[in-house]
N, CA, C and O atoms as a printed pandas DataFrame, in Angstrom:
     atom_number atom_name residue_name chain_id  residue_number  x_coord  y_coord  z_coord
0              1         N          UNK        A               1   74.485  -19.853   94.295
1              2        CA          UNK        A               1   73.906  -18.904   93.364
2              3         C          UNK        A               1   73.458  -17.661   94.127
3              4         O          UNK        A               1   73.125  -17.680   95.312
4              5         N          UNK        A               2   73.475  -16.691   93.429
5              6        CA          UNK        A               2   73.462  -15.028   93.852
6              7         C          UNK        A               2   71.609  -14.780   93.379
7              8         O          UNK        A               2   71.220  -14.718   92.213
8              9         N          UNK        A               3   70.699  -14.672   94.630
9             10        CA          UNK        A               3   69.086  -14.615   94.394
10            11         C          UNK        A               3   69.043  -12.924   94.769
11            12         O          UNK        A               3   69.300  -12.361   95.833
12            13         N          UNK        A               4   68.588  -12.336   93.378
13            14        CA          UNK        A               4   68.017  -11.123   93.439
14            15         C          UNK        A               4   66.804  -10.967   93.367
15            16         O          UNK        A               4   66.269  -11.532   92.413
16            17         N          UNK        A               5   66.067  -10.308   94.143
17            18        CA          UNK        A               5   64.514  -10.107   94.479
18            19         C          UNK        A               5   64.133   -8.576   94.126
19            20         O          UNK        A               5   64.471   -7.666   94.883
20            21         N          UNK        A               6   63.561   -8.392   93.182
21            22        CA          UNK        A               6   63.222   -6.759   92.723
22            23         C          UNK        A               6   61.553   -6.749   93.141
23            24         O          UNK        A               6   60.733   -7.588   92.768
24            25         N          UNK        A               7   61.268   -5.489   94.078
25            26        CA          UNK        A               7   60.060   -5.469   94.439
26            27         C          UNK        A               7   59.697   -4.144   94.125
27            28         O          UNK        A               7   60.224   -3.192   94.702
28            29         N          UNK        A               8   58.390   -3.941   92.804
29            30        CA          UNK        A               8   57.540   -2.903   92.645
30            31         C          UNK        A               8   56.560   -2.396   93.254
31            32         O          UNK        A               8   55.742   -3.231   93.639
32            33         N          UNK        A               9   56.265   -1.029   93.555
33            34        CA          UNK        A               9   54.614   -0.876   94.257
34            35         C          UNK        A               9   53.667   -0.711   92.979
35            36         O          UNK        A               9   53.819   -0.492   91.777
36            37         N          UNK        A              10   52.747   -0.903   93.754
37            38        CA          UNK        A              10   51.808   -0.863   93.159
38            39         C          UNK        A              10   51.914    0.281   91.162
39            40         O          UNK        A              10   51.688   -0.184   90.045
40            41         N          UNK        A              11   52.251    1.475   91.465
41            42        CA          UNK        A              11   52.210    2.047   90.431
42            43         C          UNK        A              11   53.679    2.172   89.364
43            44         O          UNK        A              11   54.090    3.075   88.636
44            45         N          UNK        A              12   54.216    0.733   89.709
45            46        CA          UNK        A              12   55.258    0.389   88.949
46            47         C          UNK        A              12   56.518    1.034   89.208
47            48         O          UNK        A              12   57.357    0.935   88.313
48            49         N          UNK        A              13   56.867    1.757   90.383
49            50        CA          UNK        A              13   58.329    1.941   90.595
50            51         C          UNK        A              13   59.088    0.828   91.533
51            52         O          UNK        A              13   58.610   -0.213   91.984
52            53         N          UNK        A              14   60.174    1.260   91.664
53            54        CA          UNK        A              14   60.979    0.551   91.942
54            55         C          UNK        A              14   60.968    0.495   93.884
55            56         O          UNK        A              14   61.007    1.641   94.332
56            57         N          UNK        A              15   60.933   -0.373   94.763
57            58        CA          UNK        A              15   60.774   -0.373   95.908
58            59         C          UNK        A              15   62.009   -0.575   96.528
59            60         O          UNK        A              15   62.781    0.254   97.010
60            61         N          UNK        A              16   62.121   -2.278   96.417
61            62        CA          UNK        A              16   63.141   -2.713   96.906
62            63         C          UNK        A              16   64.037   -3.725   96.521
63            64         O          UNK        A              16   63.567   -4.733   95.996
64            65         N          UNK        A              17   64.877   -3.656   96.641
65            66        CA          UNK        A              17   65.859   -4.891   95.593
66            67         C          UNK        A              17   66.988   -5.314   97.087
67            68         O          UNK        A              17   67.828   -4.718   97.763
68            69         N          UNK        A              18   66.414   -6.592   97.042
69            70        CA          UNK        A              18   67.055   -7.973   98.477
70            71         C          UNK        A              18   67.834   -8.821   97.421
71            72         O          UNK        A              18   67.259   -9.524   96.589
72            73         N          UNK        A              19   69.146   -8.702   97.518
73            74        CA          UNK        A              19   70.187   -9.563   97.359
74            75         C          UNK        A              19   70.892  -10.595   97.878
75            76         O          UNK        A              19   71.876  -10.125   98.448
76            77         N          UNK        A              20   70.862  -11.903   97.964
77            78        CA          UNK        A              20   71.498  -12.841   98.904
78            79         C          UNK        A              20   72.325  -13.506   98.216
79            80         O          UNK        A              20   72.563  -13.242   97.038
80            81         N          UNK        A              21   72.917  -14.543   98.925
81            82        CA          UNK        A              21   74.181  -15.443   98.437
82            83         C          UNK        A              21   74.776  -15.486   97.650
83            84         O          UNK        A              21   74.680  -14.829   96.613
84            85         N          UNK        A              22   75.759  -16.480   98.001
85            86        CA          UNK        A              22   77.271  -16.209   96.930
86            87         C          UNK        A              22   77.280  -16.667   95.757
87            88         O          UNK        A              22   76.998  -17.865   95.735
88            89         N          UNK        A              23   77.523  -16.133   94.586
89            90        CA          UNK        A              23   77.603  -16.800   93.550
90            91         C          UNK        A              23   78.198  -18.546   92.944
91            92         O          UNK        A              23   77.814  -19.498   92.265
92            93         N          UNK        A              24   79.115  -18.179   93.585
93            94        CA          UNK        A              24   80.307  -19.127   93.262
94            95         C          UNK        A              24   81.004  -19.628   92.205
95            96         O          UNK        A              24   81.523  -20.667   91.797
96            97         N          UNK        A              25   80.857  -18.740   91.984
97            98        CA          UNK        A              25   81.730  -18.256   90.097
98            99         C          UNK        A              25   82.942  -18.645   90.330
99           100         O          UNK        A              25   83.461  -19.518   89.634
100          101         N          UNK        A              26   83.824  -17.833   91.735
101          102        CA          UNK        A              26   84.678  -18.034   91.900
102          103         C          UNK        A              26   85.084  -18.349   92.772
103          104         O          UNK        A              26   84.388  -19.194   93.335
104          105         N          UNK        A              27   86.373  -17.970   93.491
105          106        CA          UNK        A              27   86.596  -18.417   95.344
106          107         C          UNK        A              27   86.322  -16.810   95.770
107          108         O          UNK        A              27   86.151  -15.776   95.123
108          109         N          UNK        A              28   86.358  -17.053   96.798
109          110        CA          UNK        A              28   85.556  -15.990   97.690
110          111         C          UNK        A              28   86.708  -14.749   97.443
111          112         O          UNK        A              28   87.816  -15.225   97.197
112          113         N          UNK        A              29   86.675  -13.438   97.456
113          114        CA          UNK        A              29   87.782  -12.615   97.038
114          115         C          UNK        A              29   88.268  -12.279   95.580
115          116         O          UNK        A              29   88.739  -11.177   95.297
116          117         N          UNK        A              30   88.103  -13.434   94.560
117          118        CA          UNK        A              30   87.987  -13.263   92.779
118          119         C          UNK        A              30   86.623  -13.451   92.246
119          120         O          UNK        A              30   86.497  -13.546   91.025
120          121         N          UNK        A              31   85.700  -13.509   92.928
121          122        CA          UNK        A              31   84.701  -13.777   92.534
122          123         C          UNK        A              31   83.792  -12.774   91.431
123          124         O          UNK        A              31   83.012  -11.982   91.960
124          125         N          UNK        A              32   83.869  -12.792   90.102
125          126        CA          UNK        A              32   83.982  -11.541   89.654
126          127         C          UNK        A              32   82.403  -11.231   89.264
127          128         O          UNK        A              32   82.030  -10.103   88.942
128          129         N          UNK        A              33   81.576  -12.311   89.331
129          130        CA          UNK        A              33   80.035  -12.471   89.800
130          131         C          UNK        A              33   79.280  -11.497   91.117
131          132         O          UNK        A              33   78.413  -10.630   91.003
132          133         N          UNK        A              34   79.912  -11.963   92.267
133          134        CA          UNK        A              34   79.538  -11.422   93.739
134          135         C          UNK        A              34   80.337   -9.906   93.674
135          136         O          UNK        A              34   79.908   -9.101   94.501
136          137         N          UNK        A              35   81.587   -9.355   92.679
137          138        CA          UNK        A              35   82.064   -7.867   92.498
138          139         C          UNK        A              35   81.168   -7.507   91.624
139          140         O          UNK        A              35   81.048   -6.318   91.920
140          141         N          UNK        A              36   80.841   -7.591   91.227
141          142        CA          UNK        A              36   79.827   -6.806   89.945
142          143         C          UNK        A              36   78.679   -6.282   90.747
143          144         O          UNK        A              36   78.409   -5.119   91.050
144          145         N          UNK        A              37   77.876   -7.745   91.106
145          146        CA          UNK        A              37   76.596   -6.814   91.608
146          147         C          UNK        A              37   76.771   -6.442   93.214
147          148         O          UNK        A              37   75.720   -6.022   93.699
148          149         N          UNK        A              38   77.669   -6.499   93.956
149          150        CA          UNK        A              38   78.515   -5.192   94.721
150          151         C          UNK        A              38   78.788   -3.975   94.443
151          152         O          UNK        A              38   78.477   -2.944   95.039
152          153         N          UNK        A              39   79.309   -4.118   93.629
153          154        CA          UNK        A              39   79.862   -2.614   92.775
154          155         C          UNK        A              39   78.502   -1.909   92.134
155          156         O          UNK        A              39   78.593   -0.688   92.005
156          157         N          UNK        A              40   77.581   -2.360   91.824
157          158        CA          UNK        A              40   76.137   -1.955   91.133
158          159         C          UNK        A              40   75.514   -1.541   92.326
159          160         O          UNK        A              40   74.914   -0.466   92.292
160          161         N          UNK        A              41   75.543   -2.302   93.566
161          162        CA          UNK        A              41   74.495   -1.888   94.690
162          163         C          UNK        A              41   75.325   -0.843   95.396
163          164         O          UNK        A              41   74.715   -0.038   96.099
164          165         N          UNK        A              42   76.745   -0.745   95.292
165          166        CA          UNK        A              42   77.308    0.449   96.359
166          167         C          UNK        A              42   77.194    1.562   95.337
167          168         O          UNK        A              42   76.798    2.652   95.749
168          169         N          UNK        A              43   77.483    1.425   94.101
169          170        CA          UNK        A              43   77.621    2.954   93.228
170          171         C          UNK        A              43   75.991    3.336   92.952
171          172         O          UNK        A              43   75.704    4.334   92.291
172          173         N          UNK        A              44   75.013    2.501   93.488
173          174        CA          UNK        A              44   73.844    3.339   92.879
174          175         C          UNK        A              44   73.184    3.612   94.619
175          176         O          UNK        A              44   72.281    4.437   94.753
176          177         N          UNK        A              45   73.566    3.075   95.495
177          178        CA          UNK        A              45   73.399    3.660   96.823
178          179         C          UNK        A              45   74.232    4.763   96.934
179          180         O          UNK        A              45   73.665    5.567   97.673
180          181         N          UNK        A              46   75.296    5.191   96.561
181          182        CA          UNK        A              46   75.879    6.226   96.801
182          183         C          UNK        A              46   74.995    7.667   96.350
183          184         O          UNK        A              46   74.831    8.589   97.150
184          185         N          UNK        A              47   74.372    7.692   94.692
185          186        CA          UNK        A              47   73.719    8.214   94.180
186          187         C          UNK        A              47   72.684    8.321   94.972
187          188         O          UNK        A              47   72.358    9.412   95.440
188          189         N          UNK        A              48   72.085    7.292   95.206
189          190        CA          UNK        A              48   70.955    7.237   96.814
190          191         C          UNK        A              48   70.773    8.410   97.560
191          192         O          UNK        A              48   69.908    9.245   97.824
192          193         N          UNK        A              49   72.213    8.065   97.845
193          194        CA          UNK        A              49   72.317    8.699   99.662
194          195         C          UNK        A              49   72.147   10.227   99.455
195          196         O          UNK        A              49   71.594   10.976  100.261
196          197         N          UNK        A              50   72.799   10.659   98.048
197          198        CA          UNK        A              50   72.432   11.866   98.038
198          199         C          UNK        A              50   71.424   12.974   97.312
199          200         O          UNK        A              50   71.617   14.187   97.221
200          201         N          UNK        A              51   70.061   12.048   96.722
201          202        CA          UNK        A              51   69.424   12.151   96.144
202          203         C          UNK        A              51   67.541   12.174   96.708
203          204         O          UNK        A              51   66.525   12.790   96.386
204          205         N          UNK        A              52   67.987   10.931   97.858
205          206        CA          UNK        A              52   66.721   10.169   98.448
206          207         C          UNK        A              52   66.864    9.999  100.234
207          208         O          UNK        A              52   67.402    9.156  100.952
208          209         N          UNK        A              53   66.303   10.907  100.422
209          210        CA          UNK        A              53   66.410   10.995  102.185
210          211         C          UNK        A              53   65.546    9.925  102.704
211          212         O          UNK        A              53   65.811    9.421  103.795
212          213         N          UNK        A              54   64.499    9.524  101.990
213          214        CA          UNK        A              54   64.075    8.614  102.726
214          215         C          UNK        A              54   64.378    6.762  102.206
215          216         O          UNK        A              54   63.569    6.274  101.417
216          217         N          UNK        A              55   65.277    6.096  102.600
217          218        CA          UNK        A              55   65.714    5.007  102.244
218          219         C          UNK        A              55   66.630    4.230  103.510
219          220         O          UNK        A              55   67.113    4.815  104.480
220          221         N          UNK        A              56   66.729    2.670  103.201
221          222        CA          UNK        A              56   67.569    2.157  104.252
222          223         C          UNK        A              56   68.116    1.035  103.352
223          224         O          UNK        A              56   67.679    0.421  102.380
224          225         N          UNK        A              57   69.171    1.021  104.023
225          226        CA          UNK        A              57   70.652   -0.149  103.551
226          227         C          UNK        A              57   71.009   -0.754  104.473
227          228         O          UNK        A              57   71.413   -0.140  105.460
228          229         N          UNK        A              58   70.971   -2.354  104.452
229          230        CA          UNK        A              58   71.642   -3.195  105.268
230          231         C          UNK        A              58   72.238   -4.492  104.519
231          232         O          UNK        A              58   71.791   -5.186  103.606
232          233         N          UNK        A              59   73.476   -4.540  105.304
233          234        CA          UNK        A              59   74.186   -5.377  104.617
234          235         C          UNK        A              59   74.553   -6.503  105.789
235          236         O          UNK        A              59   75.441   -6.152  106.567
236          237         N          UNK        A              60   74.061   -7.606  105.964
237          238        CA          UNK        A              60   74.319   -8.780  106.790
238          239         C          UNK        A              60   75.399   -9.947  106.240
239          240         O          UNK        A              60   75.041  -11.067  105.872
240          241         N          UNK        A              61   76.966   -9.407  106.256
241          242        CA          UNK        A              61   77.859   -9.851  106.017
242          243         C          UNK        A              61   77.385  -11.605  106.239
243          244         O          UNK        A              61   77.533  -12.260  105.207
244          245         N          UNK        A              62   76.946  -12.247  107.227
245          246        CA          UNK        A              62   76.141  -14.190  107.688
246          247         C          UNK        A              62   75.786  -14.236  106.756
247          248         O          UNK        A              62   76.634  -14.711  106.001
248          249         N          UNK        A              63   74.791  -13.957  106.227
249          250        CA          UNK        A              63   73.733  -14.208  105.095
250          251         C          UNK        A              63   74.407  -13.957  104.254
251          252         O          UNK        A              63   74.444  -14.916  103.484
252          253         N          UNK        A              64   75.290  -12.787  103.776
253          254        CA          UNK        A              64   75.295  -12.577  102.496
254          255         C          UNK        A              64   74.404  -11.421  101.906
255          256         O          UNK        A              64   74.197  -11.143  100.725
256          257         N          UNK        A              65   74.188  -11.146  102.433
257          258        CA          UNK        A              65   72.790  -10.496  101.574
258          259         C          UNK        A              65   72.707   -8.741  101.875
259          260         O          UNK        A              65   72.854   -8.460  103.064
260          261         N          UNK        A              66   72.507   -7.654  101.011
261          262        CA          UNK        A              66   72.054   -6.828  101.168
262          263         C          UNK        A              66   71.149   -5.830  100.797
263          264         O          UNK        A              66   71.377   -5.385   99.673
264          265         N          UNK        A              67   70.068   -5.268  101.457
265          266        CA          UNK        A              67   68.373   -4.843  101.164
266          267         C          UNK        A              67   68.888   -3.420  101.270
267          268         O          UNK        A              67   69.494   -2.854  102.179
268          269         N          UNK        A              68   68.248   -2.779   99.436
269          270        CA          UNK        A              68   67.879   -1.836   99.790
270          271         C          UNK        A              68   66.558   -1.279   99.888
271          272         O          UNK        A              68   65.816   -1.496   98.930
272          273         N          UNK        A              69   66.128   -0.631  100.815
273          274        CA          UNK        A              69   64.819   -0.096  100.156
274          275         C          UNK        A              69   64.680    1.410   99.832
275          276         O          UNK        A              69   65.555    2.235  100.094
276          277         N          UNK        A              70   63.416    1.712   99.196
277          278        CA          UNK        A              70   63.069    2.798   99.368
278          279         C          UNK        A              70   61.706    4.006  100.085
279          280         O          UNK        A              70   60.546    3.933   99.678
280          281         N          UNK        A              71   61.842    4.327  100.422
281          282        CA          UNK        A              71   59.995    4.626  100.959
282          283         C          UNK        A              71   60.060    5.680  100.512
283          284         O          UNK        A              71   58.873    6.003  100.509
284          285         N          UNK        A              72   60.705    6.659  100.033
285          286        CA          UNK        A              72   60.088    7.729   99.739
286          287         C          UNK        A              72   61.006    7.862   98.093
287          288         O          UNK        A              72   62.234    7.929   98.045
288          289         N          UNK        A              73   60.271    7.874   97.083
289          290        CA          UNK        A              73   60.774    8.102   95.538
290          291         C          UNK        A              73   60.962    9.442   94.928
291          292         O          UNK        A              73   60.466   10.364   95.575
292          293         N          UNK        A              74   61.441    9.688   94.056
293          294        CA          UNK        A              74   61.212   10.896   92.953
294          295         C          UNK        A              74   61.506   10.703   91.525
295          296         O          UNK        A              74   61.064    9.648   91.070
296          297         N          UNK        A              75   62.030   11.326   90.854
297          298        CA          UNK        A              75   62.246   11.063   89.595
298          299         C          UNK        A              75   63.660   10.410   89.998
299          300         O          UNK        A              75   63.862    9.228   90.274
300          301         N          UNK        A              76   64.393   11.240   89.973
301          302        CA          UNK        A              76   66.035   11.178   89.770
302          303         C          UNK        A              76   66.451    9.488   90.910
303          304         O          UNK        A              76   67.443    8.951   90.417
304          305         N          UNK        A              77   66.214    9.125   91.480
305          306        CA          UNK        A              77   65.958    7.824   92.485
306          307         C          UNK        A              77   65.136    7.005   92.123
307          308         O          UNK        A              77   65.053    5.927   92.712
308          309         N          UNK        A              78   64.375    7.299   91.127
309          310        CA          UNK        A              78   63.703    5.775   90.021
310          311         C          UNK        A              78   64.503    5.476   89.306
311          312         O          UNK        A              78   64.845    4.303   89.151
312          313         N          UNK        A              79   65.157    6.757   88.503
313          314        CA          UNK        A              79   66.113    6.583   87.511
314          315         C          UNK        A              79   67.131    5.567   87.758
315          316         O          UNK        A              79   67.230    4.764   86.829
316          317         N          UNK        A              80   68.067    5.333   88.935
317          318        CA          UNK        A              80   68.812    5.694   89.694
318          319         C          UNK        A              80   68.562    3.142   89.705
319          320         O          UNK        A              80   69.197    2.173   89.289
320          321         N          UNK        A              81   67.295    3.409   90.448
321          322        CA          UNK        A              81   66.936    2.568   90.509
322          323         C          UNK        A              81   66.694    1.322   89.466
323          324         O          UNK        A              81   66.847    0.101   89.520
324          325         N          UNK        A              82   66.316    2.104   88.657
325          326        CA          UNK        A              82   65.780    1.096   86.799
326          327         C          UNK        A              82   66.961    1.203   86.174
327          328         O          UNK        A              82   67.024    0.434   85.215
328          329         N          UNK        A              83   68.206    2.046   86.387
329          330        CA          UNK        A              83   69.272    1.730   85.869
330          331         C          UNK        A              83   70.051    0.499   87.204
331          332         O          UNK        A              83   71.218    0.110   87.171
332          333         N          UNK        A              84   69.488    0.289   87.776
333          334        CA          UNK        A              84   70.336   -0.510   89.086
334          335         C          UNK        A              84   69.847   -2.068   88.454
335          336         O          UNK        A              84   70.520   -2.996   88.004
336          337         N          UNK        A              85   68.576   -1.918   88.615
337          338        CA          UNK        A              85   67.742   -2.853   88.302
338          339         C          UNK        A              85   68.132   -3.979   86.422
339          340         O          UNK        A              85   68.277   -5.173   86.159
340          341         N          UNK        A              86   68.144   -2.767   85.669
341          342        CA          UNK        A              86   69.042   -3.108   83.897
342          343         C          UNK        A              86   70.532   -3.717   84.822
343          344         O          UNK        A              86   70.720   -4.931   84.752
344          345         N          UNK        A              87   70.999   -3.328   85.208
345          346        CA          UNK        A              87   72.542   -3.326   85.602
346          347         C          UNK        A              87   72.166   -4.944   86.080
347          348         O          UNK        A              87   72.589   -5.751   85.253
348          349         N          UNK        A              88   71.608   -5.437   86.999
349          350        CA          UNK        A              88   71.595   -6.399   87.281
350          351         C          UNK        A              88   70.596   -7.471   86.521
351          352         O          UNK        A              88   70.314   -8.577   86.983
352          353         N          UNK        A              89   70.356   -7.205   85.897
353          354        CA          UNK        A              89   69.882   -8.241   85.000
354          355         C          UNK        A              89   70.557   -8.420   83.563
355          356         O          UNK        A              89   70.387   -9.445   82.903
356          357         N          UNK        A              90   71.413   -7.238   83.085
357          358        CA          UNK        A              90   72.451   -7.862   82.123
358          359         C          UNK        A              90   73.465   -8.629   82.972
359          360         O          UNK        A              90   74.054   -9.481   82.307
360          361         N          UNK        A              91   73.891   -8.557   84.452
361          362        CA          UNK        A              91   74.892   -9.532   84.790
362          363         C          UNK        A              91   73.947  -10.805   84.793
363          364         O          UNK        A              91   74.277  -11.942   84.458
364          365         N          UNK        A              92   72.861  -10.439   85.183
365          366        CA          UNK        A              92   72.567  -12.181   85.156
366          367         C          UNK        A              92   72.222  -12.446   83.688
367          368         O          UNK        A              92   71.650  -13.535   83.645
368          369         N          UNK        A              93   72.305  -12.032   82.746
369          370        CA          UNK        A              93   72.402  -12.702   81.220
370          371         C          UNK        A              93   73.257  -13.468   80.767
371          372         O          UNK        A              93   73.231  -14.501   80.099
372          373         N          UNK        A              94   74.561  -12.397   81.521
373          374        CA          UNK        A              94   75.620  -13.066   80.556
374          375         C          UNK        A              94   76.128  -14.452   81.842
375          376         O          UNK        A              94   76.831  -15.368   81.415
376          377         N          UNK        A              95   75.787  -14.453   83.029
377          378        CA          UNK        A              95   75.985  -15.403   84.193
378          379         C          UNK        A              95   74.629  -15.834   84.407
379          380         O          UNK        A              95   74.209  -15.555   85.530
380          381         N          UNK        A              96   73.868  -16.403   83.688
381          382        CA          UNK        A              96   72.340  -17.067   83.783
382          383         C          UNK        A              96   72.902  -18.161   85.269
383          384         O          UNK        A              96   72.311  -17.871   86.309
384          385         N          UNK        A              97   73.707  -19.056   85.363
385          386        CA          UNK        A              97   74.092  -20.044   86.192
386          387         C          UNK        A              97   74.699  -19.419   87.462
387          388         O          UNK        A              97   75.116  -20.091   88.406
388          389         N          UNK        A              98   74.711  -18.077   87.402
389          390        CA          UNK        A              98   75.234  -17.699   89.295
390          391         C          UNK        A              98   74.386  -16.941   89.561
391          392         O          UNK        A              98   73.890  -17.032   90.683
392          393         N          UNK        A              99   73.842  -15.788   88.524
393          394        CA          UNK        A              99   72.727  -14.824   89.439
394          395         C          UNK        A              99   71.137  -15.297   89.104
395          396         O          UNK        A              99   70.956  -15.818   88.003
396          397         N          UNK        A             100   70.155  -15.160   89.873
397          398        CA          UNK        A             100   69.023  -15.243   89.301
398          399         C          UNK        A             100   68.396  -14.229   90.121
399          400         O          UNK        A             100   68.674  -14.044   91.306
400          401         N          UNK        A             101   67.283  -13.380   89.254
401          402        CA          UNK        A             101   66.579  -12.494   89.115
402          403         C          UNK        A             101   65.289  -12.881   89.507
403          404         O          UNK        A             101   64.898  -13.940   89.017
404          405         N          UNK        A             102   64.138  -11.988   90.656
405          406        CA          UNK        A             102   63.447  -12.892   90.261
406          407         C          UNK        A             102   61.976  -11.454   90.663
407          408         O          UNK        A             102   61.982  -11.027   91.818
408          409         N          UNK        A             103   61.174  -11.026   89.935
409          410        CA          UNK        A             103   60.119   -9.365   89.955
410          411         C          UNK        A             103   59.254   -9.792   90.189
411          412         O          UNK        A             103   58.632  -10.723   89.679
412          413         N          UNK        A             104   58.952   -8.752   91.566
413          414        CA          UNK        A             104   57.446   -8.885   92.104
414          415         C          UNK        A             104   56.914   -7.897   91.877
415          416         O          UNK        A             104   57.435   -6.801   92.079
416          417         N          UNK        A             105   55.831   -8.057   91.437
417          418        CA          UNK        A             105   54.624   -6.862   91.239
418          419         C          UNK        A             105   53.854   -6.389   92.089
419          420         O          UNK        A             105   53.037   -5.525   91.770
């Protein structure tokens, strides 16, 4: 199963969202679970990169897993974020059994 970790500060934006393991929806390569919220974390890091100077991305191919954070916010990079954040929690609706979601306050 695919464990998403969404972390708020204190005044309710969006911090950091830690993604780990494989779904196993499918075999490794069709896995159309582990492409989705890939495709959600690279197209809204892209928006990132050119929006939010202060942020870091790592992706630890072992684990599985990749953290983004943010330290420095604005409008347009919350946005950015709470649409990242919706994005991954309608995949885990309609896949309740591969992704789980899980918000810290």
């Amino acid at each position: 199963m695919t464990s998403v970790n969404v972390t708020y500060r204190p005044n309710g934006t969006v911090r950091e969202i830690y993604v780990s393991g494989h779904s196993n929806y499918g075999e490794a390569g069709t896995d159309i679970v582990c492409s989705a919220v890939s495709t959600a974390m690279y197209v809204s890091l892209g928006l990132i990169e050119k929006t939010c100077p202060k942020h870091s991305f790592k992706v630890d191919n072992e684990k599985a897993s990749m953290r983004l954070v943010i330290d420095e916010t604005n409008d347009f990079t919350e946005t950015i974020m709470v649409n990242l954040v919706s994005t991954l929690s309608g995949i885990s609706k309609d896949y309740a059994k591969y992704l789980q979601i899980k918000y810290t306050k």
